[in-house]
C-alpha positions as CSV (number, residue, x, y, z in Angstrom):
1,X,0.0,0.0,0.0
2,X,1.2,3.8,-1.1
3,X,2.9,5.3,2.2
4,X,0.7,8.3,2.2
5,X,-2.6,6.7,2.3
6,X,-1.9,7.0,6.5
7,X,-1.7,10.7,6.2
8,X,-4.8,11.2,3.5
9,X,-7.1,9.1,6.2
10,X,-5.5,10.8,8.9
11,X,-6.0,14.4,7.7
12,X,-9.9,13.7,6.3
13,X,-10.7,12.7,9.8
14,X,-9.0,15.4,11.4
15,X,-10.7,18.1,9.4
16,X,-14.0,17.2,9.6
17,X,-15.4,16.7,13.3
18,X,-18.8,15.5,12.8
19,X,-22.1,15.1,14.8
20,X,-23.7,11.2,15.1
21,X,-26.7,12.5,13.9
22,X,-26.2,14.3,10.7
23,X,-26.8,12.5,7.5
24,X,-24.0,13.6,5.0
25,X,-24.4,13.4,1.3
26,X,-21.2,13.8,-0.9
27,X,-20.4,13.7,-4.8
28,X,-17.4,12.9,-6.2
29,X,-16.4,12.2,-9.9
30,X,-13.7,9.6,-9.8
31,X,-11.9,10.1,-13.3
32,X,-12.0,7.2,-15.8
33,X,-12.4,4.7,-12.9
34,X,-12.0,1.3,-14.9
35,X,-11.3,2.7,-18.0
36,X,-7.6,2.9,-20.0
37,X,-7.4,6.6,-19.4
38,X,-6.8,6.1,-16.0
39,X,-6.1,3.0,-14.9
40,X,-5.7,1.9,-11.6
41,X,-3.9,-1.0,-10.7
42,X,-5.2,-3.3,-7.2
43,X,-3.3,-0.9,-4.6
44,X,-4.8,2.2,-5.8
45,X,-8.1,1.0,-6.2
46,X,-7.4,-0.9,-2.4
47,X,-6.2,3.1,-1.7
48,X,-9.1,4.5,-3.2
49,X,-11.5,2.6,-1.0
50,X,-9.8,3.7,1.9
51,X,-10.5,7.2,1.1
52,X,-13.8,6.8,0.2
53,X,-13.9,5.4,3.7
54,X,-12.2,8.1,5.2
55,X,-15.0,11.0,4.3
56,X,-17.5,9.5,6.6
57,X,-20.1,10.3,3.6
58,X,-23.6,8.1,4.2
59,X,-24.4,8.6,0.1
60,X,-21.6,9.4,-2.4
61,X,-22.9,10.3,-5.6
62,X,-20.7,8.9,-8.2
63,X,-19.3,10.1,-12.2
64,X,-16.9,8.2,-14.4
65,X,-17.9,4.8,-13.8
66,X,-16.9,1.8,-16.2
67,X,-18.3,-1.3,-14.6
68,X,-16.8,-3.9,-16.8
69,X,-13.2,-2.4,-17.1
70,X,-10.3,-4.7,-15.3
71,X,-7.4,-2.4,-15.7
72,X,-6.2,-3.8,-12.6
73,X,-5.9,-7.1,-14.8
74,X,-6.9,-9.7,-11.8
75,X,-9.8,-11.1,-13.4
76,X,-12.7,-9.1,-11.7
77,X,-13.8,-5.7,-12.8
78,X,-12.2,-2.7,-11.4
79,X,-15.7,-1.7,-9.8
80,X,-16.8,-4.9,-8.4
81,X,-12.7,-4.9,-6.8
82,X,-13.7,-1.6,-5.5
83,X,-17.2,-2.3,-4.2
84,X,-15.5,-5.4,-2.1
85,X,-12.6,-3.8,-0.9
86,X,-15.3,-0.8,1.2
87,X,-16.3,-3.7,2.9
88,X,-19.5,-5.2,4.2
89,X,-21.7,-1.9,5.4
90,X,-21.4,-0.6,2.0
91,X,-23.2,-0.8,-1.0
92,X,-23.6,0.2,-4.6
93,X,-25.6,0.3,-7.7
94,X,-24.7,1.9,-11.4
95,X,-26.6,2.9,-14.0
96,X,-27.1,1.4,-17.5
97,X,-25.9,4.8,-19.7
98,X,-22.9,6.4,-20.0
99,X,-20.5,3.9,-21.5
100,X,-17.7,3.9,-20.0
101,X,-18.4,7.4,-18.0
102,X,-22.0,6.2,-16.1
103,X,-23.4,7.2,-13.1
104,X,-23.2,5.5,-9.6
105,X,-24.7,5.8,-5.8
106,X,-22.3,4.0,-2.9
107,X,-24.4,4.0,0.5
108,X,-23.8,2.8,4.2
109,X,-26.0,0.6,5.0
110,X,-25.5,1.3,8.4
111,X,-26.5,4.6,7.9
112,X,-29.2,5.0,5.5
113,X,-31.9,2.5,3.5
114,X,-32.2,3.4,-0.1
115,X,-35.5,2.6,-1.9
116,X,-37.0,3.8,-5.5
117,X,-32.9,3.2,-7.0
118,X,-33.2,3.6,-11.0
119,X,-32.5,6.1,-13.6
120,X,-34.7,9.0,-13.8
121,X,-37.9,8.4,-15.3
122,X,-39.7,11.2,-17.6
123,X,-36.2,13.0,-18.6
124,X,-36.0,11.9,-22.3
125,X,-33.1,12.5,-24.8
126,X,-33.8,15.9,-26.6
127,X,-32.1,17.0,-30.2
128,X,-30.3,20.0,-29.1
129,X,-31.0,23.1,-32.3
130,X,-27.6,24.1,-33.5
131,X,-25.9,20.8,-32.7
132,X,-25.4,17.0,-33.5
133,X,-26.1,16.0,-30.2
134,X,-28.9,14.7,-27.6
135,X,-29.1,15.7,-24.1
136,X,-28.2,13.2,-21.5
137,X,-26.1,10.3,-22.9
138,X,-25.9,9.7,-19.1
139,X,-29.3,9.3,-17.7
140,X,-29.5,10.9,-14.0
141,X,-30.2,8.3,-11.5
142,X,-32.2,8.8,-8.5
143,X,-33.0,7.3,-4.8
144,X,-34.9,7.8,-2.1
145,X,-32.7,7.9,0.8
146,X,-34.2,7.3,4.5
147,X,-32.1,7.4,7.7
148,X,-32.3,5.0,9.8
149,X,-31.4,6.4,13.1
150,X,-33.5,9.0,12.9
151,X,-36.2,10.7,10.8
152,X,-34.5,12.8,8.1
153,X,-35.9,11.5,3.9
154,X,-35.4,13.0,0.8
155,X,-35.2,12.2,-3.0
156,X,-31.4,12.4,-4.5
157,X,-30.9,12.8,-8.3
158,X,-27.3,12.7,-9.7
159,X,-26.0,14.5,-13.1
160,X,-23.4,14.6,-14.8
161,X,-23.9,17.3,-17.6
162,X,-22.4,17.7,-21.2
163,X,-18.8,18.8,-21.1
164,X,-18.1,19.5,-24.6
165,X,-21.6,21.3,-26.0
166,X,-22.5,24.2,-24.0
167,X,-25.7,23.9,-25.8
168,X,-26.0,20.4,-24.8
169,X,-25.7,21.4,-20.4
170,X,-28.2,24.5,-20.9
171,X,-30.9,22.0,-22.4
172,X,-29.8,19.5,-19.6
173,X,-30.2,21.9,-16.9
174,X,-33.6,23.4,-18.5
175,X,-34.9,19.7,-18.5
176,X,-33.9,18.9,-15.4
177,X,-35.4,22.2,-13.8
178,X,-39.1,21.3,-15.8
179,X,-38.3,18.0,-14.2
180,X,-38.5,19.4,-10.5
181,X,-41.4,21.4,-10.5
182,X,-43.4,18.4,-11.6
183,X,-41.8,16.6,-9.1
184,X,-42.6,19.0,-6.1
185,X,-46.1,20.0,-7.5
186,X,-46.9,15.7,-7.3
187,X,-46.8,16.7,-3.5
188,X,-45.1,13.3,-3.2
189,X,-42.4,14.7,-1.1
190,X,-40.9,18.4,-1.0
191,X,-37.2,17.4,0.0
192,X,-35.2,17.3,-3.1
193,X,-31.6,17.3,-3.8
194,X,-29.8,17.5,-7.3
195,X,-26.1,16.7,-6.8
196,X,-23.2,16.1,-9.1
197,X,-20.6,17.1,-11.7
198,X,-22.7,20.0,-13.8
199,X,-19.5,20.8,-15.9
200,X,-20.0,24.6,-15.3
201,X,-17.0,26.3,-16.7
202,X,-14.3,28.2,-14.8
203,X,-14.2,30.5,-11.9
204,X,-14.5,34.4,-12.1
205,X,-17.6,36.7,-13.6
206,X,-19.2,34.2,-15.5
207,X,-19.5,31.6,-13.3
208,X,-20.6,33.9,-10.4
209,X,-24.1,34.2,-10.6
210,X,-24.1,34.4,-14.1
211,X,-23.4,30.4,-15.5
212,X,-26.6,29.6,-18.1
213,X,-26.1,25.8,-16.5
214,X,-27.0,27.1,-12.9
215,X,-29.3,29.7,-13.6
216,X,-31.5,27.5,-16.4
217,X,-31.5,24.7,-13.1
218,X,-32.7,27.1,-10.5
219,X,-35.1,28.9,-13.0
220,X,-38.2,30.5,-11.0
221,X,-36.9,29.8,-7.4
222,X,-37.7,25.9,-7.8
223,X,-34.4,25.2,-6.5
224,X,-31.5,26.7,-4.6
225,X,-27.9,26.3,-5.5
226,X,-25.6,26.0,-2.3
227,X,-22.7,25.6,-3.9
228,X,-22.5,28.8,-6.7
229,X,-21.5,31.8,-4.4
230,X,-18.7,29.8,-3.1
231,X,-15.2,30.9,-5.2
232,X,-13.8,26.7,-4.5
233,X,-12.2,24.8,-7.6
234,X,-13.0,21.3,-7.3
235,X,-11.0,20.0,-9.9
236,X,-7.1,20.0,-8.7
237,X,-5.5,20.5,-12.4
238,X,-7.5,23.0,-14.6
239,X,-8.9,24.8,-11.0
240,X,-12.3,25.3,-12.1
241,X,-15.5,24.3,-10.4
242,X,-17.8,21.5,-11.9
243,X,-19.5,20.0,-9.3
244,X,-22.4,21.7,-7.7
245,X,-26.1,20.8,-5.4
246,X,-29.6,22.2,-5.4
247,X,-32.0,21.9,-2.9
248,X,-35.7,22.9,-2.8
249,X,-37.1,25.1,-0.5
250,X,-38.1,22.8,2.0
251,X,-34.8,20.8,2.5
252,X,-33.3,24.2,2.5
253,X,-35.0,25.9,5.2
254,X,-35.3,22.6,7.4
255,X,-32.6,19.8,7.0
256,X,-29.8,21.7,5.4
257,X,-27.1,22.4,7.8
258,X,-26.4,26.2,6.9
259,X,-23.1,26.4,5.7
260,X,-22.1,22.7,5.8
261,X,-21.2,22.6,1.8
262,X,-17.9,21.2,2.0
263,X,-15.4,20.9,-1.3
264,X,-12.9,18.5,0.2
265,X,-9.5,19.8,-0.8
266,X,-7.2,18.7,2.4
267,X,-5.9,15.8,0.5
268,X,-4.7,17.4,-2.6
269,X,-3.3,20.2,-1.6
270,X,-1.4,18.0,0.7
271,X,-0.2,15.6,-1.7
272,X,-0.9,17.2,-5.4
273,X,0.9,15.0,-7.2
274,X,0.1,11.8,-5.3
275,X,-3.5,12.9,-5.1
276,X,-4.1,13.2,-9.0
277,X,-1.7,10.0,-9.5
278,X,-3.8,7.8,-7.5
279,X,-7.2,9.4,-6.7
280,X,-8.7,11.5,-8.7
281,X,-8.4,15.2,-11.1
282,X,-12.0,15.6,-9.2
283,X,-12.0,16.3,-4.9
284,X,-15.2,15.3,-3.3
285,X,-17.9,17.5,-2.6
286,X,-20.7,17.3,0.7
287,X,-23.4,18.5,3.0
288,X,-25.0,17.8,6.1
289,X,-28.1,17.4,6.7
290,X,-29.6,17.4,10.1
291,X,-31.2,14.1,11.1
292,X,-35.1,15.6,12.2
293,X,-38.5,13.6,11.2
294,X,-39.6,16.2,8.7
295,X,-42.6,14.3,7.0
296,X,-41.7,10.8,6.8
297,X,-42.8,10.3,3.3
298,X,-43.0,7.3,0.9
299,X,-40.6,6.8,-1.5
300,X,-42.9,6.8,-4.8
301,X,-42.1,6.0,-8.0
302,X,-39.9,7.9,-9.9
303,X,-36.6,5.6,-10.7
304,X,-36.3,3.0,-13.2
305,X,-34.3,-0.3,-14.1
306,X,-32.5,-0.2,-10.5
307,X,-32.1,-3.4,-8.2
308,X,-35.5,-3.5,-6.8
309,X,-37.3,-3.4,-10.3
């Protein structure tokens, strides 16, 4: 095992003092995991376990996910090597678009129950004017998450938005914003998070309150982004910030821990070159949400083609 894995768990832990009862949510983009251009070999994959470990994260969103690669060359796939070495309170599920680059949730199961796992139903494949292109080659996927030592539920959705058509992200983000409102006005449950890597482009004026992506997802107040006015790359190399959440009202003003939206850079900037070698060119993002019975809903029926269908 890499010498420095003791320092990376080590420093996580240090830097984030936590209470028992807060459910904490993260997202994290893990670069080409399984796939050629990044390939891990047994020890990193064994080191990137560990540090998945080390966040103390109860759902982790994931992005980059190539189930069937071996580039570890043992025989199993790189995710299922993964998914075993995070042990038995964990678990995971993927989603069936993407390619190589699909989508992923990894859960405690110690923590939290998740119900309603699938890919996002009613977000369809749009032509995009202007362009050769669809929106979302990656499907979102979804979850209804439910703690289980408390009260706290909500809905998750992950994203990960076009990188190379701007066109493409705006028409994501639009869909994704008529998406919500149908979602809260089914009454079926007002606590919604959208988390993920949304490929917004770099820091400065136009990403301050001004990105198309985040304004076309928060269009008339349906959601909140808790993540835009804070000036945090989350993306070690080219320094610019991607991954971003939205809340709706309701998980706002009640579960959200005010200020709890964490881009979790310790590691890198401790160990740059280690960091990007063996982890990631993606940190980790989270929040906290506070573990209160809000409404104890039902988690409906809104995922598709996951584990329990």
């Amino acid at each position: 095992m890499r010498k420095w894995i003791a320092a990376v768990v080590l420093s996580v832990l240090f830097v984030l003092p936590c209470s028992a009862g807060d459910i904490v949510v993260g997202s994290f983009n893990i670069e080409w995991f399984g796939h050629g251009n990044h390939p891990r070999d047994g020890e990193q994959i064994a080191l990137l376990a560990n540090y998945i470990k080390s966040l103390e994260v109860d759902v982790l969103a994931c992005q980059e996910i190539n189930p069937n690669g071996d580039k570890s060359e043992n025989g199993i796939s790189d995710w299922r090597d993964l998914t075993e070495a995070l042990g038995e309170h964990y678990e995971a599920w993927y989603g069936s678009t993407g390619s190589s680059q699909r989508l992923a949730f990894i859960w405690r199961t110690d923590r939290v129950q998740l119900s309603d796992v699938g890919e996002l139903k009613d977000v369809e494949r749009e032509e995009v004017s202007g362009t050769n292109s669809r929106t979302f080659p990656r499907r979102p996927l979804t979850a209804f998450v439910k703690s289980l030592d408390g009260g706290v539920d909500f809905r998750i959705v992950t994203v990960h938005l076009y990188w190379s058509v701007d066109k493409c992200r705006y028409q994501e983000a639009a869909q994704l914003n008529r998406w919500a409102k149908d979602y809260l006005a089914s009454n079926e449950d007002d606590d919604l998070l959208i988390i993920g890597d949304c490929n917004t482009k770099p820091l400065g004026a136009d990403e301050t309150g001004k990105s198309k992506t985040i304004k076309n997802l928060v269009a008339d107040d349906v959601l909140e982004c808790i993540s835009i006015d804070r000036d945090e790359w989350t993306t070690p190399e080219s320094e610019e910030r991607y991954d971003h959440a939205f809340l709706s009202g309701h998980l706002g003003e009640t579960t959200y821990i005010e200020d709890s939206w964490d881009v979790r850079r310790e590691v890198v900037e401790a160990y740059p070159y280690q960091y990007k070698r063996d982890i990631s060119n993606h940190v980790p993002v989270s929040l906290r949400l506070a573990d209160e019975d809000n409404d104890s809903q039902e988690p409906g029926d809104w995922g598709e083609g996951g584990p329990e269908d």
